[in-house]
C-alpha positions as CSV (number, residue, x, y, z in Angstrom):
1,X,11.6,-8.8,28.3
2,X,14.1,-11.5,29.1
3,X,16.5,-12.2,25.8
4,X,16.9,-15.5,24.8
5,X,20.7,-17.0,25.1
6,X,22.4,-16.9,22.0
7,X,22.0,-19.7,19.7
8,X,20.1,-21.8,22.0
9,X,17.0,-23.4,20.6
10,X,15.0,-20.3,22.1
11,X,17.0,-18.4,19.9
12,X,15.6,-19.9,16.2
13,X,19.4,-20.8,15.3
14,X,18.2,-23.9,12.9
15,X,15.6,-21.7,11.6
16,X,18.0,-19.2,10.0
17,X,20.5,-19.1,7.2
18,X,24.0,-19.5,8.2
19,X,25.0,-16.0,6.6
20,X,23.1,-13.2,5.2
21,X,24.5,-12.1,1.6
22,X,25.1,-8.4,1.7
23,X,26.0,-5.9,-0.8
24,X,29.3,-4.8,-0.8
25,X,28.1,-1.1,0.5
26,X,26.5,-1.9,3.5
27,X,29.3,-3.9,4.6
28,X,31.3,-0.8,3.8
29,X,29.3,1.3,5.7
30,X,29.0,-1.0,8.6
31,X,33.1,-1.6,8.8
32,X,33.6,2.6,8.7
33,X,31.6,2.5,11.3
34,X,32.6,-0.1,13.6
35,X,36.3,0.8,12.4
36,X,35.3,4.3,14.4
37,X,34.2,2.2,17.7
38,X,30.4,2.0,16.4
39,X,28.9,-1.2,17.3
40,X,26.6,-2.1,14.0
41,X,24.3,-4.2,13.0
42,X,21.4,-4.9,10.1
43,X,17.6,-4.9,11.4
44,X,14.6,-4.8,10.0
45,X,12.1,-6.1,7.0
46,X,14.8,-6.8,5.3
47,X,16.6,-9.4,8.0
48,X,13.1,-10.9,8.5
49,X,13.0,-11.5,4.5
50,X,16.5,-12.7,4.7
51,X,15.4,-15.0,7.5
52,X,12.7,-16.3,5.7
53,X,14.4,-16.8,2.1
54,X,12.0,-14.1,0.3
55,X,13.0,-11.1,-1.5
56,X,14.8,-8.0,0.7
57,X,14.5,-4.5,0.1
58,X,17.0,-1.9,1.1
59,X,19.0,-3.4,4.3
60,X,18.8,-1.2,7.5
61,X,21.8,-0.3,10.0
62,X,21.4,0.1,13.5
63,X,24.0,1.8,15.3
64,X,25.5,3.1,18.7
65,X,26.7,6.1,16.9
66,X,24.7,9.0,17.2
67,X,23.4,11.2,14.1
68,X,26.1,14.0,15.0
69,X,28.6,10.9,14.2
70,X,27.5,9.5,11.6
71,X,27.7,12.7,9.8
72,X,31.0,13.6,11.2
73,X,32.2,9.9,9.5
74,X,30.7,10.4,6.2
75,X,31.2,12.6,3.7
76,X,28.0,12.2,1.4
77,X,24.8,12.3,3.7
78,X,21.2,13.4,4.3
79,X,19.0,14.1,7.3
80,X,16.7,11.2,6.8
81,X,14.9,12.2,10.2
82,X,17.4,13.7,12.9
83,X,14.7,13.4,15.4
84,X,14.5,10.1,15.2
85,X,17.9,9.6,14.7
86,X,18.5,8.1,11.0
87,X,20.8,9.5,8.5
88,X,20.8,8.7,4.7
89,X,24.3,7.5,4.0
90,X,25.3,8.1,0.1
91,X,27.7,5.2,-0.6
92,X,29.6,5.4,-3.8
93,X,27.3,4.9,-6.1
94,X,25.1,7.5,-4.8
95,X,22.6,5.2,-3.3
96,X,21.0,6.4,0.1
97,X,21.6,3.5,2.9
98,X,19.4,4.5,5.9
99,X,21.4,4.3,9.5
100,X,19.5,4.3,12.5
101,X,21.0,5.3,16.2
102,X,20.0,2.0,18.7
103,X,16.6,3.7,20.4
104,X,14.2,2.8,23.1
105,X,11.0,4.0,23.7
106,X,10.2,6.4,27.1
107,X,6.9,7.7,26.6
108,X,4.4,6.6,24.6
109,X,0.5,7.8,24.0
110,X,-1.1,5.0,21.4
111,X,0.1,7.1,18.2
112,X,3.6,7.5,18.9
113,X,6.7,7.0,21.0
114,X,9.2,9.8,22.7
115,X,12.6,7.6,22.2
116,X,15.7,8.2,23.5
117,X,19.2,6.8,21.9
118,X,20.0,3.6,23.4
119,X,23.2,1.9,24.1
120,X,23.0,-2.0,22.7
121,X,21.2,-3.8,20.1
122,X,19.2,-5.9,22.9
123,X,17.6,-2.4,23.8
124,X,16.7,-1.3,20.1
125,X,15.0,-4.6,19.0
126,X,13.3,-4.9,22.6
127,X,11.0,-1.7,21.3
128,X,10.2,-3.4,18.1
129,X,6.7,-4.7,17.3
130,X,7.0,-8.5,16.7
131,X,10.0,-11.1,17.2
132,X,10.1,-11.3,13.2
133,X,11.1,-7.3,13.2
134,X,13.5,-8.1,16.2
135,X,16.2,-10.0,14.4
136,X,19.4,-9.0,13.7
137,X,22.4,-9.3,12.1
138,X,26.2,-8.7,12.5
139,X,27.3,-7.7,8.7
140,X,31.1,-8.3,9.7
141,X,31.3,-10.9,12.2
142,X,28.2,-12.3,10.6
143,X,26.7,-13.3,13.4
144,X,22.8,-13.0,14.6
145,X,21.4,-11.3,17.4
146,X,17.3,-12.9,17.9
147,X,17.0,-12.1,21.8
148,X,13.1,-12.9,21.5
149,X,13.0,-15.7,19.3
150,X,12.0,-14.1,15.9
151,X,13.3,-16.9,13.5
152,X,11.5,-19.7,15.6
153,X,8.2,-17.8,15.0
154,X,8.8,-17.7,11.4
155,X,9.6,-21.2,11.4
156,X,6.5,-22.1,13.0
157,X,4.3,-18.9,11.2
158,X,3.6,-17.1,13.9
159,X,3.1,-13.0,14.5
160,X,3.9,-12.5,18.1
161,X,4.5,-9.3,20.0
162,X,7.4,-8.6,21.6
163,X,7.4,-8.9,25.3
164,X,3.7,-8.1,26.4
165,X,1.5,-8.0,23.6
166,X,-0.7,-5.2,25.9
167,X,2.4,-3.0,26.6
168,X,3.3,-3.1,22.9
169,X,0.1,-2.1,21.2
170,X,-0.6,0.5,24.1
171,X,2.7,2.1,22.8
172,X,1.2,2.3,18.9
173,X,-2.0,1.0,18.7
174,X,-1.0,1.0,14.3
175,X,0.8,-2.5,15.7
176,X,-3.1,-4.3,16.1
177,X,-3.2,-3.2,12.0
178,X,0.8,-4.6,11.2
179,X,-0.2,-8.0,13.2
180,X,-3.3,-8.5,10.9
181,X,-0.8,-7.4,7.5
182,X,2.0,-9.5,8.9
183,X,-0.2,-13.0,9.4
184,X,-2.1,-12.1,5.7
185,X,1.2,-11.6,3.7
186,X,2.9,-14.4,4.8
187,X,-0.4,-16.7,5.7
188,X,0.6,-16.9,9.8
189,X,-1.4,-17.5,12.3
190,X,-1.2,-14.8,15.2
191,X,-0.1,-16.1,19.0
192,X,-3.2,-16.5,21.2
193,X,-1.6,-13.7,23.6
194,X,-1.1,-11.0,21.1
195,X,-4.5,-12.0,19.2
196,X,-6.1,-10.9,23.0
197,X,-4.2,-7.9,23.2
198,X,-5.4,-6.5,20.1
199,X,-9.2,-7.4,20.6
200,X,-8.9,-5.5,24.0
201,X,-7.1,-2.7,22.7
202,X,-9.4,-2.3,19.3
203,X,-10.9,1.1,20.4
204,X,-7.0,2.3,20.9
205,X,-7.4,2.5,16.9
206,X,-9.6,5.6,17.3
207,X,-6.5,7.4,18.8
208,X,-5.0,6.8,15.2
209,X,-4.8,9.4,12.5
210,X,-6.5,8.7,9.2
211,X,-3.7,8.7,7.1
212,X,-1.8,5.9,9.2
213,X,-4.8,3.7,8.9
214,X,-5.6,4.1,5.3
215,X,-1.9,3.6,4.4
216,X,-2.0,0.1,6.6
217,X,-4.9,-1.0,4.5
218,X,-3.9,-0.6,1.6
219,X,-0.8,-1.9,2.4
220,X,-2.3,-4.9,3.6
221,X,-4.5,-5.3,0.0
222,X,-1.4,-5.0,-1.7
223,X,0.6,-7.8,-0.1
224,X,-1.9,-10.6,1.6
225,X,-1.7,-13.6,0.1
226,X,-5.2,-14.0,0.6
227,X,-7.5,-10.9,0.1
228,X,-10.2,-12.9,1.8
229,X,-8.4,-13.7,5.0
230,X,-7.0,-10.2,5.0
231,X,-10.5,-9.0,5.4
232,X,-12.1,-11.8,7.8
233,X,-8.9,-10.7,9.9
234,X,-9.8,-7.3,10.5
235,X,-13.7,-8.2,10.9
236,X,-12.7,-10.8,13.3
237,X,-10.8,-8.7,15.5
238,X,-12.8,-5.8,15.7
239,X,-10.9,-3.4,13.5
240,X,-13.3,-3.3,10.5
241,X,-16.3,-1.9,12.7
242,X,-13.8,1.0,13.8
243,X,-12.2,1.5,10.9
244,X,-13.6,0.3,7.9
245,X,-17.3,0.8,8.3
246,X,-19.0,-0.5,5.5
247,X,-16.8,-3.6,4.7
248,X,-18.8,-6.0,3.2
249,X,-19.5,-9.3,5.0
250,X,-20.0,-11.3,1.8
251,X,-17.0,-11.1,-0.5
252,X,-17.7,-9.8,-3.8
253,X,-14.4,-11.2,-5.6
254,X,-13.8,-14.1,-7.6
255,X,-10.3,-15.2,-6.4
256,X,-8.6,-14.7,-2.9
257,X,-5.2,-13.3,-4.5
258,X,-6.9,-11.0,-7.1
259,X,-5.0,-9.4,-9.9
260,X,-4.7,-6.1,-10.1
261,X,-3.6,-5.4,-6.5
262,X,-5.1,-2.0,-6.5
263,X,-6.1,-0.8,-3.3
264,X,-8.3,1.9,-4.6
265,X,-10.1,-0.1,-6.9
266,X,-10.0,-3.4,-4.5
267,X,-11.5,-0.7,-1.6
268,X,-14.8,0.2,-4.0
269,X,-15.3,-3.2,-3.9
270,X,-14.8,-4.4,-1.0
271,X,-16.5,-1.4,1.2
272,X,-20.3,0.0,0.5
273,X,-20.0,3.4,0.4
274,X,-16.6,3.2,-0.4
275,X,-15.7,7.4,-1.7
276,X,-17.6,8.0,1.8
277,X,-14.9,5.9,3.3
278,X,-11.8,6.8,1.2
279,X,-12.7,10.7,2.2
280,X,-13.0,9.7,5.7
281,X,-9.5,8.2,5.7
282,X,-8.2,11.6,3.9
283,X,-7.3,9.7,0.7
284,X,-6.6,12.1,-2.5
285,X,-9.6,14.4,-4.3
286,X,-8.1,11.7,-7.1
287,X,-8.7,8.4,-5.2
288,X,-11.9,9.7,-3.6
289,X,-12.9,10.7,-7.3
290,X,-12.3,7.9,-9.0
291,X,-14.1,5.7,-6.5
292,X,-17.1,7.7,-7.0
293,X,-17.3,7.2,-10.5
294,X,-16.4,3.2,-10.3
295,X,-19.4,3.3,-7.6
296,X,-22.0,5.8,-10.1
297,X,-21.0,3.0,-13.0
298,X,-23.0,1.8,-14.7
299,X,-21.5,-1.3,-14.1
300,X,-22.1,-3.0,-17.5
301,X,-23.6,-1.5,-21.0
302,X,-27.3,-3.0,-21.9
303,X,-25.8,-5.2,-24.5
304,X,-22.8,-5.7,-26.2
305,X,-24.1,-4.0,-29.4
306,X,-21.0,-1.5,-31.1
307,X,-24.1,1.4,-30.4
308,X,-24.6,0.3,-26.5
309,X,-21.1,-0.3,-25.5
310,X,-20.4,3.0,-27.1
311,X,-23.2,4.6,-25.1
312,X,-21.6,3.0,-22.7
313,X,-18.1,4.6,-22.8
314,X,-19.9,8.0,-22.8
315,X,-21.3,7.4,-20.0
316,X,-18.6,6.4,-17.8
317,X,-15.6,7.3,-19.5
318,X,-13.0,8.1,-17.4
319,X,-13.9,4.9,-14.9
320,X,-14.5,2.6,-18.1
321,X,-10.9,0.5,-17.4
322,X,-12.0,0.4,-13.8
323,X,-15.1,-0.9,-14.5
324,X,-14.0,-3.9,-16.8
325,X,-11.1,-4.4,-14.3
326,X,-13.9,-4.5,-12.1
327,X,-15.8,-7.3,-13.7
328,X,-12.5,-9.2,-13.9
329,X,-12.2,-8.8,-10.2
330,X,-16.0,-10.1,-9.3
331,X,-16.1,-13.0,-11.9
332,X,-12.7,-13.8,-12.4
333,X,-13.9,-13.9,-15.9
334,X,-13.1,-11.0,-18.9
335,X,-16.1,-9.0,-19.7
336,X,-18.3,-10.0,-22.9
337,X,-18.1,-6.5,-24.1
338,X,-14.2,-5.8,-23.9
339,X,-13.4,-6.8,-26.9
340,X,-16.1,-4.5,-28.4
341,X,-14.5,-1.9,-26.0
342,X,-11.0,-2.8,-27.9
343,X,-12.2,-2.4,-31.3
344,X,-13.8,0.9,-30.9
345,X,-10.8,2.2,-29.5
346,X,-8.7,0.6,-32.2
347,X,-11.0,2.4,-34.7
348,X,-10.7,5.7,-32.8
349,X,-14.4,6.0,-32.8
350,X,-16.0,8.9,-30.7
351,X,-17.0,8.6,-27.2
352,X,-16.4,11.4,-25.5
353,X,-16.8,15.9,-27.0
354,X,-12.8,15.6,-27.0
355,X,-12.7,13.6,-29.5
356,X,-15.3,15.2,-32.0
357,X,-14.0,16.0,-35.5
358,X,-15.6,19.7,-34.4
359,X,-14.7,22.1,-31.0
360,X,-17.0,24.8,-29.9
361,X,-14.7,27.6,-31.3
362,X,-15.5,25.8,-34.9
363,X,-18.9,26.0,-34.0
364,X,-18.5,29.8,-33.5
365,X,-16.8,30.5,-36.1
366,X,-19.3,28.9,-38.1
367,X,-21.8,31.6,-36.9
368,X,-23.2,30.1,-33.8
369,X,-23.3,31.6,-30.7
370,X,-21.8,31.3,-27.7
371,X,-24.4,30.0,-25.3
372,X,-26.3,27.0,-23.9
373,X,-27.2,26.4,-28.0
374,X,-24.0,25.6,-28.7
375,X,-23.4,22.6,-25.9
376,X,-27.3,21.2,-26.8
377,X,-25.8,21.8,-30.1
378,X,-21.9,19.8,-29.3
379,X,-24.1,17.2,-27.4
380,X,-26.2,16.4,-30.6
381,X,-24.0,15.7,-32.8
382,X,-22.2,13.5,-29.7
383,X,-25.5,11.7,-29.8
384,X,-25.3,11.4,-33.6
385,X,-21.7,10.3,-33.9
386,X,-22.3,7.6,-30.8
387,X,-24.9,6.4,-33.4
388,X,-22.8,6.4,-36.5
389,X,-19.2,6.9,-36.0
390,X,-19.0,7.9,-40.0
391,X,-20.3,11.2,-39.2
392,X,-17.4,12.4,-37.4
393,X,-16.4,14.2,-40.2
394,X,-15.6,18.5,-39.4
395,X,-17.6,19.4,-42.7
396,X,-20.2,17.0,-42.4
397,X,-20.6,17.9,-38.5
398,X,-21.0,22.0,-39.3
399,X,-22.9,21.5,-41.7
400,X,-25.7,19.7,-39.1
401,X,-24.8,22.3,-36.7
402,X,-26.5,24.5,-38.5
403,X,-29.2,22.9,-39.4
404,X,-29.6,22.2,-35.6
C-alpha cells in the first residue's frame, strides 16, 4: 500500500473542504497533546462526514502517545479499551472525547485483528477498511493526511478497500457487510476489485459471530438510503444466503426509504420466518418476541366494525402498533381501521383483562372461587365487554359473574 503524495490529484485535494470546523475541545486536547511531543490527528466517520459535507458525530484522535501517556497528560479520563489502546478524555465540560494510539494490524483470523501500537498516521489509516475511513486530519496545522485517495472516492461515490480488497476482508470478514452499508447509505457504487473480493470471501462470514452480523444489519436498515438496494446488495453478493436465510426476493414494502426505520419491525418483513432468524442472530427474548407476535398477527381485523376492530385489539394487543405500522410499511397507505383503533382508545374501551372494571380478587371476594371458573368466568365478561363497552361497569360486571 503505496500512499499517495500529498495534495496531488491522487490525493482528493479539490474534493475536500479547505478546513474542518472543530470544537474548541478537541483542538484542546489535540494541542496538550502535541504540546507533550504527540503527533495528533482526527480520523474516522466523522472526517469522512466532514469530507463529504453531512452531519459528524463525535470527532476521533489518533495519536503516537500511548495509553500510559495519555493518562499521565490528563487529569479526567476513562479506560475506553486499554487493549486496544483508546482512552476516554473528559474535557471540561465533562464530555468523553475517545483518543486512539496510531495501530497496525499483525495477526489477523477473519473476526479480528492482534494490533500493535504504531508509529505514524500513514501506518494507522493503512489498516483501515476503505479510503473514505482512511482520511485524516491535522486539527492544528489544519492540514489533511488521504494517503489512499479517500476524498477522490467520495467525489466519484465509490467504496473501495484499502490496499488489496482480498487482504483486507481476510483480516475482518464484517468489512464484506460495512462495504454493502457504506455504498446503501450514501447510494455509491462499490469498485469492481473490492466487489470480487467480497464475492470470493462470502463464506469468510460464517467465521463471524452472530451478534456482529445482526448489529451490521440493522445498521444497514437504519441508514440506506434505499431499503431496496440495501437488500438487492446483500442478495447480490452472496451474503443473504449465508446470513440472512429467508430474505424475501420480492419486496414487500411500499417505498424504498420507509418510515419508521425500525430494524426489528423492517426484519419481520423483510425475512420469512423472521423470529427464527432474529433468534439465530442472538437478538433479545424482546426483539425475538415481538417479531413473533407481528408474524402470528392477524394482520388486519375482518372489518372495520367498532365490535371487529375491537376483537381485533384483543387478539393481538401488544403487536397492534406494529401491525398498523406494518400496513403503513407494505402500502405506503394508513390503515382503514386506525382511526377506529384511535377512537376506541380515546374512549378507553376494553380490550384486554387489565383493563376490566373487575380483577379476579373482586371476583373472589364476591364468593367465587379460585380456579379455572374464575378465568372462563374473567374471559366472559371480556367477551361481553368487547361486545358492548357499556358493560364495563364493577357492579354491573359481578353481578353477571355470578350469574355465570
Amino acid at each position: 500500500m503505496t500512499p499517495a503524495s500529498i495534495g496531488g490529484a491522487a490525493d482528493g485535494a479539490s474534493a475536500r473542504p479547505r478546513r474542518l470546523a472543530l470544537p474548541d475541545e478537541i483542538i484542546e486536547i489535540a494541542a496538550a497533546l502535541e504540546g507533550a511531543g504527540h503527533e495528533t490527528w482526527c480520523v474516522g466517520g466523522s472526517v469522512r462526514d466532514a469530507v463529504m459535507d453531512g452531519p459528524r458525530d463525535d470527532i476521533d484522535l489518533a495519536t503516537a502517545a500511548t495509553p500510559d501517556q495519555v493518562q499521565a497528560l490528563f487529569p479526567r479520563t476513562v479506560p475506553v479499551g486499554l487493549k486496544f489502546g483508546t482512552v476516554g478524555v473528559l474535557d471540561r465540560h465533562r464530555q468523553l472525547h475517545e483518543v486512539t494510539t496510531f495501530r497496525r494490524d499483525v495477526t489477523t483470523d477473519g473476526r479480528h485483528a492482534e494490533v500493535v501500537f504504531a508509529r505514524t498516521i500513514d501506518e494507522d489509516l493503512g489498516r483501515r477498511d476503505f479510503t473514505m475511513n482512511a482520511i485524516a486530519y491535522h486539527p492544528l496545522r489544519q492540514v489533511w493526511r488521504d494517503p489512499f485517495g479517500g476524498a477522490a472516492d467520495i467525489a466519484a461515490g465509490v467504496v473501495r478497500a484499502v490496499g488489496v480488497a482480498r487482504e483486507r476482508f481476510q483480516e475482518d470478514y464484517l468489512r464484506i457487510l460495512r462495504a454493502l452499508r457504506f455504498a446503501a447509505r450514501f447510494d455509491f457504487r462499490i469498485d469492481p476489485e473490492t466487489w470480487q473480493a467480497a464475492i470470493d470471501g462470502i463464506d469468510g462470514l460464517r467465521r463471524l459471530s452472530a451478534e456482529r452480523v445482526r448489529d451490521e444489519w440493522y445498521r444497514t436498515l437504519e441508514t440506506a438510503r434505499s431499503v431496496r438496494r440495501a437488500v438487492r446488495l446483500w442478495q447480490d453478493v452472496g451474503a443473504a444466503a449465508v446470513c440472512l436465510p429467508g430474505l424475501r426476493d420480492d419486496y414487500p414494502l411500499a417505498a424504498d426509504d420507509p418510515s419508521p426505520r425500525d430494524p426489528v419491525l423492517l426484519t419481520t418483513l423483510l425475512v420469512r420466518q423472521a423470529g427464527r432468524l432474529l433468534d439465530r442472530l442472538k437478538a433479545s427474548r424482546a426483539e425475538i418476541d415481538r417479531s413473533l407476535r407481528i408474524e402470528r398477527g392477524p394482520a388486519e381485523p375482518h372489518d372495520t366494525s367498532p365490535v371487529r376492530v375491537r376483537r381485533w385489539l384483543a387478539q393481538v394487543e401488544p403487536a397492534a402498533d406494529d401491525l398498523l405500522a406494518a400496513h403503513r410499511l407494505r402500502t405506503g397507505t394508513e390503515a382503514p381501521w386506525a382511526p377506529v383503533v384511535a377512537g376506541i382508545r380515546e374512549r378507553g374501551e376494553a380490550t384486554v383483562r387489565s383493563q376490566l372494571a373487575v380483577t379476579g380478587d373482586d371476583l373472589r371476594s364476591a364468593g367465587i372461587p379460585p380456579g379455572p371458573d374464575l378465568g372462563r368466568i374473567l374471559g366472559l365478561l371480556m367477551d361481553e365487554v368487547i361486545e358492548d363497552p357499556a358493560r364495563n361497569q364493577r357492579d354491573r360486571l359481578l353481578a353477571r359473574a355470578l350469574e355465570l
